[in-house]
mmCIF file of the N, C-alpha and C atoms, coordinates in Angstrom:
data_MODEL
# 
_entry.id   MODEL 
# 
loop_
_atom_site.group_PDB 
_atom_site.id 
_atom_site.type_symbol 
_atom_site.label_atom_id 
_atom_site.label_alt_id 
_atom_site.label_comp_id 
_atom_site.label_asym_id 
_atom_site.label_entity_id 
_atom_site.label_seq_id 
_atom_site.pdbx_PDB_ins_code 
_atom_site.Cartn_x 
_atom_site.Cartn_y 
_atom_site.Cartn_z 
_atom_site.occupancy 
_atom_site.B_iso_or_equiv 
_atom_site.pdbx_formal_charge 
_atom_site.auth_seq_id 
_atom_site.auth_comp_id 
_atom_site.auth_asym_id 
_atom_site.auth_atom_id 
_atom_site.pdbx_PDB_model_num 
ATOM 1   N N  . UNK A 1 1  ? 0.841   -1.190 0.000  1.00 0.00 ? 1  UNK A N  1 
ATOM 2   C CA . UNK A 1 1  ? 0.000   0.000  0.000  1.00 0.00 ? 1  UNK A CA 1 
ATOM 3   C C  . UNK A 1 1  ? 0.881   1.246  0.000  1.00 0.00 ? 1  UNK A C  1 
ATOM 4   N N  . UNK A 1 2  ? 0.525   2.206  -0.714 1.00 0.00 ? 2  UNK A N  1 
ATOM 5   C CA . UNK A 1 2  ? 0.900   3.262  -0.683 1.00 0.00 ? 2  UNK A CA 1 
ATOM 6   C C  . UNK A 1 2  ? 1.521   4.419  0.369  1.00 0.00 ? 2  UNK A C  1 
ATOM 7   N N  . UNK A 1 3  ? 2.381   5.009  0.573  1.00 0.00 ? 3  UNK A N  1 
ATOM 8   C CA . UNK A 1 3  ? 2.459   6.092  2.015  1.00 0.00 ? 3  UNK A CA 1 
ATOM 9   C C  . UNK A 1 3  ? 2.046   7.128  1.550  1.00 0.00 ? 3  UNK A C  1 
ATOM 10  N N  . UNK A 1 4  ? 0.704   7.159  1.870  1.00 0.00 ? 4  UNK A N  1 
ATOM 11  C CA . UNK A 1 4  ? -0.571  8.230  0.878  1.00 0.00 ? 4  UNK A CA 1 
ATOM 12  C C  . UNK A 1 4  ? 0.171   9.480  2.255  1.00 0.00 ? 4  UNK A C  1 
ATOM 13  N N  . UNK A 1 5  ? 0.664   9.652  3.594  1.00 0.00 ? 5  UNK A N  1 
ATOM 14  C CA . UNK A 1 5  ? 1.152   10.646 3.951  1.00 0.00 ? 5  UNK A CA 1 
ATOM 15  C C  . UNK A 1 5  ? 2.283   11.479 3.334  1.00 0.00 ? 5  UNK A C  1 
ATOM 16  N N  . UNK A 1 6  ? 2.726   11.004 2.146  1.00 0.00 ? 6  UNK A N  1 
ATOM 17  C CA . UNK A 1 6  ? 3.700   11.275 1.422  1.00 0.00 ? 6  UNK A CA 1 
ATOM 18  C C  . UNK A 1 6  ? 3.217   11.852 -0.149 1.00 0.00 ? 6  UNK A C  1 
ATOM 19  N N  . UNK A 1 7  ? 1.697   11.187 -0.363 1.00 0.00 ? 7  UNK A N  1 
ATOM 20  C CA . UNK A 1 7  ? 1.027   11.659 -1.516 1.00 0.00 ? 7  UNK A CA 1 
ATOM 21  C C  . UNK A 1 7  ? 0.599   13.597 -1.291 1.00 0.00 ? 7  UNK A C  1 
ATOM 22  N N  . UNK A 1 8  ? 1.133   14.158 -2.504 1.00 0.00 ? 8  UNK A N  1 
ATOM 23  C CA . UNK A 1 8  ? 0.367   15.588 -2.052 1.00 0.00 ? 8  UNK A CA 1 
ATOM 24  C C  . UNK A 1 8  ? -1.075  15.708 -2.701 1.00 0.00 ? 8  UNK A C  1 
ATOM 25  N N  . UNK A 1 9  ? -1.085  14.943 -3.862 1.00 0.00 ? 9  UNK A N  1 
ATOM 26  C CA . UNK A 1 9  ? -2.624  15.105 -4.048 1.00 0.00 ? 9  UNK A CA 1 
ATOM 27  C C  . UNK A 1 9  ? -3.702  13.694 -3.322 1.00 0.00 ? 9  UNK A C  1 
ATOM 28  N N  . UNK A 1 10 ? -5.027  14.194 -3.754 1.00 0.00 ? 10 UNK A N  1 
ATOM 29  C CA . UNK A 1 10 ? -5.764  12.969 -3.204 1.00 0.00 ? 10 UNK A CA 1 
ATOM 30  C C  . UNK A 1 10 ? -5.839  12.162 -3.964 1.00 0.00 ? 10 UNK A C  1 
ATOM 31  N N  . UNK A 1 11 ? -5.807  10.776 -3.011 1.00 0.00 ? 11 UNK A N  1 
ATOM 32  C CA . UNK A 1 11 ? -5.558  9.230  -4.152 1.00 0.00 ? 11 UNK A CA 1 
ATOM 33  C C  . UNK A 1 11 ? -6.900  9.387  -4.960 1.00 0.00 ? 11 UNK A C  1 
ATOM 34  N N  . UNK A 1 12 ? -6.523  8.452  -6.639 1.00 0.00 ? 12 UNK A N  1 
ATOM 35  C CA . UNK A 1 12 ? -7.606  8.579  -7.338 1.00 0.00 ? 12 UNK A CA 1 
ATOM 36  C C  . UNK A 1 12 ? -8.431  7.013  -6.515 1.00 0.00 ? 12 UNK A C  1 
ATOM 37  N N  . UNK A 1 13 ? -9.904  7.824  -5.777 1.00 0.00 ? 13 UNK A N  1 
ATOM 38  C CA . UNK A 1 13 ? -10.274 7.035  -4.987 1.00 0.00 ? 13 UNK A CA 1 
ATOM 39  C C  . UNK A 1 13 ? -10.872 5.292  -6.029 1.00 0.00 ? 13 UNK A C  1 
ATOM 40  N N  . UNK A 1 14 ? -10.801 5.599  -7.469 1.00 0.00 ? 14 UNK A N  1 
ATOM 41  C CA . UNK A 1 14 ? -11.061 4.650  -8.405 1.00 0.00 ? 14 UNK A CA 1 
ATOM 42  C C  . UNK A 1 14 ? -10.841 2.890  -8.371 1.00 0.00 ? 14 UNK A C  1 
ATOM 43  N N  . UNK A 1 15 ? -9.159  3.878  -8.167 1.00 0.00 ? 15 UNK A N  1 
ATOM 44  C CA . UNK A 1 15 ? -8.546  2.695  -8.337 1.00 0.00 ? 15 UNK A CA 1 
ATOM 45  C C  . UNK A 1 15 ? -7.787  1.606  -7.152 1.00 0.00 ? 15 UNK A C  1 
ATOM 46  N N  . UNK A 1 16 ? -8.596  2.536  -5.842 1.00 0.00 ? 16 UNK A N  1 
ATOM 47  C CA . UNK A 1 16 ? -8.277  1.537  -4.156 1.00 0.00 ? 16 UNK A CA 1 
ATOM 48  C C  . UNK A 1 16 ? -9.367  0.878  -4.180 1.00 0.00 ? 16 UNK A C  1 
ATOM 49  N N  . UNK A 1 17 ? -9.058  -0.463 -3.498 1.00 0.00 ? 17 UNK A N  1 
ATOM 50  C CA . UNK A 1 17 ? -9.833  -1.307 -3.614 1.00 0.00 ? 17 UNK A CA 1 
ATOM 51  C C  . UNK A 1 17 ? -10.459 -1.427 -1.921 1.00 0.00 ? 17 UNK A C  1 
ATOM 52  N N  . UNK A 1 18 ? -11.677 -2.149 -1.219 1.00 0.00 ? 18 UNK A N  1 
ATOM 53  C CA . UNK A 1 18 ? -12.173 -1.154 0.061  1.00 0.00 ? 18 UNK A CA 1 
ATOM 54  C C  . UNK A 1 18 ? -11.284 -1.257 1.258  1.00 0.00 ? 18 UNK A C  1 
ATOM 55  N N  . UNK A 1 19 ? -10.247 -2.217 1.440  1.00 0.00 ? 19 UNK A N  1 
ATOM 56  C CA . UNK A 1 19 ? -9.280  -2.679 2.215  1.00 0.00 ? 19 UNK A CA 1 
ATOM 57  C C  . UNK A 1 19 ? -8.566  -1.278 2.096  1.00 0.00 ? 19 UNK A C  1 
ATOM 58  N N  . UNK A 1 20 ? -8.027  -0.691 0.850  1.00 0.00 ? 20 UNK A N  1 
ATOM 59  C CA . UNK A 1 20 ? -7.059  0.471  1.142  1.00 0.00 ? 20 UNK A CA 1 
ATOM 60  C C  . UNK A 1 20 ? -7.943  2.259  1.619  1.00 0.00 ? 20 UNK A C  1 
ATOM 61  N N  . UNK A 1 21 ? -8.919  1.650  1.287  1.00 0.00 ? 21 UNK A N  1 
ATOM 62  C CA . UNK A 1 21 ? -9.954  2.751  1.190  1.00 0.00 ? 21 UNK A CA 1 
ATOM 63  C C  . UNK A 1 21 ? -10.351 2.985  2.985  1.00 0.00 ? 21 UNK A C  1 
ATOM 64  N N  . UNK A 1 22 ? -10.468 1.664  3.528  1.00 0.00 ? 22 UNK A N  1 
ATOM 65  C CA . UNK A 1 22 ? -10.669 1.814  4.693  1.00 0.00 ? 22 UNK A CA 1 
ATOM 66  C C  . UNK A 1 22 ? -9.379  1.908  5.646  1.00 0.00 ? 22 UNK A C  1 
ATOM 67  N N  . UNK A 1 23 ? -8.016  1.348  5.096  1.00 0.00 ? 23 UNK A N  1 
ATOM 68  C CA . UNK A 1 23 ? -6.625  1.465  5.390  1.00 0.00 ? 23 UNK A CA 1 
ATOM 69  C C  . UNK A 1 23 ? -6.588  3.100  5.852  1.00 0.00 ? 23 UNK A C  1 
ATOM 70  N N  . UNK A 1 24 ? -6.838  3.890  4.269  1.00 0.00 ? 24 UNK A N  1 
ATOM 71  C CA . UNK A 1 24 ? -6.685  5.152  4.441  1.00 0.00 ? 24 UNK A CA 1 
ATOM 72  C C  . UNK A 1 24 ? -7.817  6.071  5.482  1.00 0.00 ? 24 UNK A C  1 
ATOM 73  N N  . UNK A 1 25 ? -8.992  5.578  5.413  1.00 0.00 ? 25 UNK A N  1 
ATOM 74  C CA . UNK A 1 25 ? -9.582  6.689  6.783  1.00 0.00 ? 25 UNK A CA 1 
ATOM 75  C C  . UNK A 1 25 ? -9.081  6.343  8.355  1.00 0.00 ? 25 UNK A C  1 
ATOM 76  N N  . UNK A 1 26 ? -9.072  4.997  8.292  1.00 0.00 ? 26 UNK A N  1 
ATOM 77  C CA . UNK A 1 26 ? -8.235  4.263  9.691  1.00 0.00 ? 26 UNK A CA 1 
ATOM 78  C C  . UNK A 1 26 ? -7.003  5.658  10.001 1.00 0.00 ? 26 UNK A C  1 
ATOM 79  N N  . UNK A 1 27 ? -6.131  5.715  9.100  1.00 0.00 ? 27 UNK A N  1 
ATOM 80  C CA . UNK A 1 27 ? -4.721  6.460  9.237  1.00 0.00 ? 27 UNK A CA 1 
ATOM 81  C C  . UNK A 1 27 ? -5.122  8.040  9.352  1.00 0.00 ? 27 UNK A C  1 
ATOM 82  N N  . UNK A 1 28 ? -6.037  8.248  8.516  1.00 0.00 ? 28 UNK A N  1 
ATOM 83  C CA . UNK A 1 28 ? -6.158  9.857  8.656  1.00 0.00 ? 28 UNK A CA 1 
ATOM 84  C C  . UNK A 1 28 ? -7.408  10.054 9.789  1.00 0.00 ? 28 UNK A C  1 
ATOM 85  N N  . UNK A 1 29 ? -7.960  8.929  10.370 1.00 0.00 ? 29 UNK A N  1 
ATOM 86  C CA . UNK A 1 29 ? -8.643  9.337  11.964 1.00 0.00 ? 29 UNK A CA 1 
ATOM 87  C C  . UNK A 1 29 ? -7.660  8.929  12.586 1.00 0.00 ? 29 UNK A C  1 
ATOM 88  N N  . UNK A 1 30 ? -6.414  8.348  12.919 1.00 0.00 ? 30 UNK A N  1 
ATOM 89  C CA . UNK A 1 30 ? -5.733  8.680  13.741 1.00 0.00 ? 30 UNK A CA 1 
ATOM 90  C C  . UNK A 1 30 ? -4.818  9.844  13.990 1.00 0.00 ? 30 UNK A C  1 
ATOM 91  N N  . UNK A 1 31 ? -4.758  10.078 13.028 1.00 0.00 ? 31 UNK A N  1 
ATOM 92  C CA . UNK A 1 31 ? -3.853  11.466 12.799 1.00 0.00 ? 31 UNK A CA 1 
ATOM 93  C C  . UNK A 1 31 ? -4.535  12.797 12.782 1.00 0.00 ? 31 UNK A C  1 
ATOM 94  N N  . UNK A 1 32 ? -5.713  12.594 12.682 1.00 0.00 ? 32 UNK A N  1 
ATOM 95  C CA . UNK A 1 32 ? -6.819  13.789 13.003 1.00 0.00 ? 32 UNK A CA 1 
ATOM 96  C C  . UNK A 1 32 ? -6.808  13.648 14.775 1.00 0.00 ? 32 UNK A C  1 
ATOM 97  N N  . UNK A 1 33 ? -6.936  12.726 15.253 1.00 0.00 ? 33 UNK A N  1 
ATOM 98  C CA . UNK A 1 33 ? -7.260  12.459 16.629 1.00 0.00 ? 33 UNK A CA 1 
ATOM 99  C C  . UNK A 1 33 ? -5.679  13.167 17.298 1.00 0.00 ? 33 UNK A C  1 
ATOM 100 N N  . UNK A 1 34 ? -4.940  12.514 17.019 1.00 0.00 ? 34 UNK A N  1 
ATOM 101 C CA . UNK A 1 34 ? -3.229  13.215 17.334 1.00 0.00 ? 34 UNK A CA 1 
ATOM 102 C C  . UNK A 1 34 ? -3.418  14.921 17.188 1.00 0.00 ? 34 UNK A C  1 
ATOM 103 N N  . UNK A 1 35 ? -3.917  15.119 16.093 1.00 0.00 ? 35 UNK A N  1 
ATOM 104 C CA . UNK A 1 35 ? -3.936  16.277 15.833 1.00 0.00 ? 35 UNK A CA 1 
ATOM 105 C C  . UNK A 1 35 ? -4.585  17.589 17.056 1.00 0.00 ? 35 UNK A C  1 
ATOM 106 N N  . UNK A 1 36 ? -5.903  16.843 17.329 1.00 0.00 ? 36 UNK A N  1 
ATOM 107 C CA . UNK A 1 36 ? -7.097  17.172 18.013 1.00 0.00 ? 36 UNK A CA 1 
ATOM 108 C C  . UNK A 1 36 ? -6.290  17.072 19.341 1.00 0.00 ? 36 UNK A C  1 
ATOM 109 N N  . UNK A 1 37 ? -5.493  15.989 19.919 1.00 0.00 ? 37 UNK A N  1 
ATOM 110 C CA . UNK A 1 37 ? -4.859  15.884 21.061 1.00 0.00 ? 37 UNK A CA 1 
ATOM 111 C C  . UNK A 1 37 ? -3.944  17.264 21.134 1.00 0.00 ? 37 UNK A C  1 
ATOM 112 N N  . UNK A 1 38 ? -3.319  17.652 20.371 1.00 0.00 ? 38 UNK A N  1 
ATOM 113 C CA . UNK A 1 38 ? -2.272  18.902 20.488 1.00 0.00 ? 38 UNK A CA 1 
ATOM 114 C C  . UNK A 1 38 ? -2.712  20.012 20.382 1.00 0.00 ? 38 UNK A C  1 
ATOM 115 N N  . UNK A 1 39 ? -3.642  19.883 19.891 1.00 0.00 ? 39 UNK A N  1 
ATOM 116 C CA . UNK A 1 39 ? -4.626  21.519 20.042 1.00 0.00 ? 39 UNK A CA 1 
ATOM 117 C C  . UNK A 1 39 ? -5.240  21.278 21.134 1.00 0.00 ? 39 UNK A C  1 
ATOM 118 N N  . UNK A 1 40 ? -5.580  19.960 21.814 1.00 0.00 ? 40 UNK A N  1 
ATOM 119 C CA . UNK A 1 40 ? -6.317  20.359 23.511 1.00 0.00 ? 40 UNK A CA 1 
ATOM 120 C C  . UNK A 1 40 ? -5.346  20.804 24.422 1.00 0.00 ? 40 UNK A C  1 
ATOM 121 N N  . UNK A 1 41 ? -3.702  20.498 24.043 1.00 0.00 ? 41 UNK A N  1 
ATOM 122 C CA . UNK A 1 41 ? -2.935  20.961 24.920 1.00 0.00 ? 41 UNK A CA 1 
ATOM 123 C C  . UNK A 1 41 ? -2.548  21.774 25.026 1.00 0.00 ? 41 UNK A C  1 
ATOM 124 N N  . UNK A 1 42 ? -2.379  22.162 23.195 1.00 0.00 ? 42 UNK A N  1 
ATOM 125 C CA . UNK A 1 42 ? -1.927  23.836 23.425 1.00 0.00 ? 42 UNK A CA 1 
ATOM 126 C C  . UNK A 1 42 ? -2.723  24.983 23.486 1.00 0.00 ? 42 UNK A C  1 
ATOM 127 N N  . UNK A 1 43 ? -4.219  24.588 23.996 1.00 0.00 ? 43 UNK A N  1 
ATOM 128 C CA . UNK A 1 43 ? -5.131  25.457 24.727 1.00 0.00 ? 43 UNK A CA 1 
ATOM 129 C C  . UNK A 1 43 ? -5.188  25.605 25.447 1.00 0.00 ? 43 UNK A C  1 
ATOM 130 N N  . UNK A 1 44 ? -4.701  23.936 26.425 1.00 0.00 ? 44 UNK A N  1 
ATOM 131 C CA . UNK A 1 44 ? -4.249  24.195 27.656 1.00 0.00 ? 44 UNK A CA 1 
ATOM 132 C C  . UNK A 1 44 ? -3.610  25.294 28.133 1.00 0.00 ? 44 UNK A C  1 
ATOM 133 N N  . UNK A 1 45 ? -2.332  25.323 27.502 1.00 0.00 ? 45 UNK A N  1 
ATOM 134 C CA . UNK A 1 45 ? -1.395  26.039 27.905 1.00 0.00 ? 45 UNK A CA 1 
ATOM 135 C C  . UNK A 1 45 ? -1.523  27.563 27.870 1.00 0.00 ? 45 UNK A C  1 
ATOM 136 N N  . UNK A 1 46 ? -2.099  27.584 26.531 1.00 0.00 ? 46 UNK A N  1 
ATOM 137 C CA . UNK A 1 46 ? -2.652  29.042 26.435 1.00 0.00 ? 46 UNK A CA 1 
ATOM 138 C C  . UNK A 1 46 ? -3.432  29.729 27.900 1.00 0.00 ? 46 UNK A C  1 
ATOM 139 N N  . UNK A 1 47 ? -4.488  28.946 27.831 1.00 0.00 ? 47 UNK A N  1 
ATOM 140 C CA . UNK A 1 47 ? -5.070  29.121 28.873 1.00 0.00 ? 47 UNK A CA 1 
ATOM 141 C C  . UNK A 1 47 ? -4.402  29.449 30.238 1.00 0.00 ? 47 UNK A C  1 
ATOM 142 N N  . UNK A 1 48 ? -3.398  28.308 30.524 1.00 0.00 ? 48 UNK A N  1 
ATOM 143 C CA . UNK A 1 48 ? -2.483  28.828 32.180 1.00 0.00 ? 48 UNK A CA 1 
ATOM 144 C C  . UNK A 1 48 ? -1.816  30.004 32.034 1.00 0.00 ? 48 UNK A C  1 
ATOM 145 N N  . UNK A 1 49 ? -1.465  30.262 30.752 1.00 0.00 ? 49 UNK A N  1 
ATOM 146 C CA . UNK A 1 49 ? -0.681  31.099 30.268 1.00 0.00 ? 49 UNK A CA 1 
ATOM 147 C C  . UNK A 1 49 ? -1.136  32.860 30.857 1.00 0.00 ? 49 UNK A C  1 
ATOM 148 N N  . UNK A 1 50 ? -2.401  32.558 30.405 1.00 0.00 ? 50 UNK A N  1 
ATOM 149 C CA . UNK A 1 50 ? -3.953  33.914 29.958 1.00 0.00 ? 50 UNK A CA 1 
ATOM 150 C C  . UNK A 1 50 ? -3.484  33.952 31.699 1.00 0.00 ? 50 UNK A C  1 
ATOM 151 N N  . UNK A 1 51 ? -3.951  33.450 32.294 1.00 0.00 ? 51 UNK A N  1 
ATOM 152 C CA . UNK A 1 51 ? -4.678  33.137 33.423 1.00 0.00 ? 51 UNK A CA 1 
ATOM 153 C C  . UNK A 1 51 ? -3.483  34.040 34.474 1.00 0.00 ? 51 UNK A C  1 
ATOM 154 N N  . UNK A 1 52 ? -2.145  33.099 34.204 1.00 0.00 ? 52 UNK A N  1 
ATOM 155 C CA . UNK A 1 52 ? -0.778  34.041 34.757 1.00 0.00 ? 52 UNK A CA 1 
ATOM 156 C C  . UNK A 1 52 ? -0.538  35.603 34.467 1.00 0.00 ? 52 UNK A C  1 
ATOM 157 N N  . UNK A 1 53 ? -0.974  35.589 33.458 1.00 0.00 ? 53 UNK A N  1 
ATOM 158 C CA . UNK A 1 53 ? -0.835  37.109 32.894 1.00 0.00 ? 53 UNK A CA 1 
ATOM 159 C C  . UNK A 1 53 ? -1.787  38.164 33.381 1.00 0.00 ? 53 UNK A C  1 
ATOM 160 N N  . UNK A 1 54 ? -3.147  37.650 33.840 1.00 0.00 ? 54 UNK A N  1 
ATOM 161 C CA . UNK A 1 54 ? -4.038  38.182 34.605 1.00 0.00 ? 54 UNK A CA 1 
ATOM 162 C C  . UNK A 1 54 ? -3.839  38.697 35.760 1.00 0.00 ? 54 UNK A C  1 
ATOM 163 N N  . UNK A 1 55 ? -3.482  37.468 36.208 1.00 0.00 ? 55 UNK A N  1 
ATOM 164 C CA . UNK A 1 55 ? -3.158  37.479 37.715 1.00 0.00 ? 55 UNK A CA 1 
ATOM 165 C C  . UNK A 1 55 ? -1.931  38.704 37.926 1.00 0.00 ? 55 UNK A C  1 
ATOM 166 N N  . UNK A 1 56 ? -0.978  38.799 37.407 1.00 0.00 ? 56 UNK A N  1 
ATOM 167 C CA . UNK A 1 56 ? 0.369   39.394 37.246 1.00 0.00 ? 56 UNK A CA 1 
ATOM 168 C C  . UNK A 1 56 ? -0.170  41.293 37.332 1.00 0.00 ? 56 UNK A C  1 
ATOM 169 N N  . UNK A 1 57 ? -1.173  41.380 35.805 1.00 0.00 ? 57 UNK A N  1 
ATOM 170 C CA . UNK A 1 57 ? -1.811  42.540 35.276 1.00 0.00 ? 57 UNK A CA 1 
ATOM 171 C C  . UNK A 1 57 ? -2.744  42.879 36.926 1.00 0.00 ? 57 UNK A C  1 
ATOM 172 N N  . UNK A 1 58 ? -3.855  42.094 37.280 1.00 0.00 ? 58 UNK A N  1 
ATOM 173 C CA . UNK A 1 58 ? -4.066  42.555 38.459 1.00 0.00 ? 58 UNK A CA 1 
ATOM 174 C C  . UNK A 1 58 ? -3.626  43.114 39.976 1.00 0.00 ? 58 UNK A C  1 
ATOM 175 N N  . UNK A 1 59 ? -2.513  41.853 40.043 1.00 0.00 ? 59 UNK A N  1 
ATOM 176 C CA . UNK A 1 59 ? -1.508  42.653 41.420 1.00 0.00 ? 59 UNK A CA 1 
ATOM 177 C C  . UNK A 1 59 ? -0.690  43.809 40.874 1.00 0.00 ? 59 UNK A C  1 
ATOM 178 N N  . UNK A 1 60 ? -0.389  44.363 39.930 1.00 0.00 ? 60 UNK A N  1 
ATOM 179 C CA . UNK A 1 60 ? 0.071   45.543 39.464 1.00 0.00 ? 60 UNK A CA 1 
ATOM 180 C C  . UNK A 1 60 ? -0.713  46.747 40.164 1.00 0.00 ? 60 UNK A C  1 
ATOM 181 N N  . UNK A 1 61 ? -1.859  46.114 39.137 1.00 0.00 ? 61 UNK A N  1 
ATOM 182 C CA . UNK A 1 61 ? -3.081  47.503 39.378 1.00 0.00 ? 61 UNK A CA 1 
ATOM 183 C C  . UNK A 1 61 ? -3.332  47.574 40.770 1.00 0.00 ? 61 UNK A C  1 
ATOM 184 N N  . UNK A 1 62 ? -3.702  46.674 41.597 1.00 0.00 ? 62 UNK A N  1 
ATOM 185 C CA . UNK A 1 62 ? -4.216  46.725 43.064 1.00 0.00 ? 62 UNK A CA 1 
ATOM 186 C C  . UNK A 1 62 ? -2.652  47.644 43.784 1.00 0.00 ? 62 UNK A C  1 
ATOM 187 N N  . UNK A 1 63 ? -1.398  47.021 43.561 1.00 0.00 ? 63 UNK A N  1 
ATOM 188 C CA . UNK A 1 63 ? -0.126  47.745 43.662 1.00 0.00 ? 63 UNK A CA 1 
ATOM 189 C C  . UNK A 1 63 ? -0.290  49.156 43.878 1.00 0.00 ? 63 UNK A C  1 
ATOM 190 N N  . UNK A 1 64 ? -0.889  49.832 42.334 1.00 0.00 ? 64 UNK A N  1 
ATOM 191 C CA . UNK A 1 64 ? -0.524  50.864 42.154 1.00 0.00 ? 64 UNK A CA 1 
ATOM 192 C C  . UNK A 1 64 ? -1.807  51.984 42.423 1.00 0.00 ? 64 UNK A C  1 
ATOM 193 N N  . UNK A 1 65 ? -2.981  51.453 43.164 1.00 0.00 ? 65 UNK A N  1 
ATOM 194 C CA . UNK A 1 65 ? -4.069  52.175 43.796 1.00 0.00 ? 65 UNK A CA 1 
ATOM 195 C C  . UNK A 1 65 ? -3.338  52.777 45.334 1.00 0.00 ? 65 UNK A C  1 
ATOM 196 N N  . UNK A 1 66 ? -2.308  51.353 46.114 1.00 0.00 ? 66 UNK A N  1 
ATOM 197 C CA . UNK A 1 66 ? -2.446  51.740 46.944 1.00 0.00 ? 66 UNK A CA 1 
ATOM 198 C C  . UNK A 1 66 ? -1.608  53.235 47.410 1.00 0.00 ? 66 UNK A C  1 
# 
């Protein structure tokens, strides 16, 4: 079978027979799922990120009332 991750266009779906056809969504839902995993983390992070920067921006301001 092909390393369709290496193909830049899309296979001509014609000529896979349903073994490669189902080969290929098998591989590209796992790699969507991988994908989906690294964007939950790097929202994560964003997020602690936001959150530190808040916190930081607020004790400033409270700082500089008194």
């Amino acid at each position: 079978m092909p390393d369709y991750d290496e193909i830049e266009s899309f296979p001509d779906l014609e000529r896979l027979d349903d073994r490669e056809l189902k080969d290929i969504i098998t591989s590209l839902e796992a790699e969507e799922d991988g994908v989906s995993r690294r964007r939950r983390l790097l929202h994560g992070q964003i997020d602690i990120l936001r959150a530190e920067l808040v916190n930081r921006l607020r004790k400033r301001n409270l700082g500089a009332r008194r």
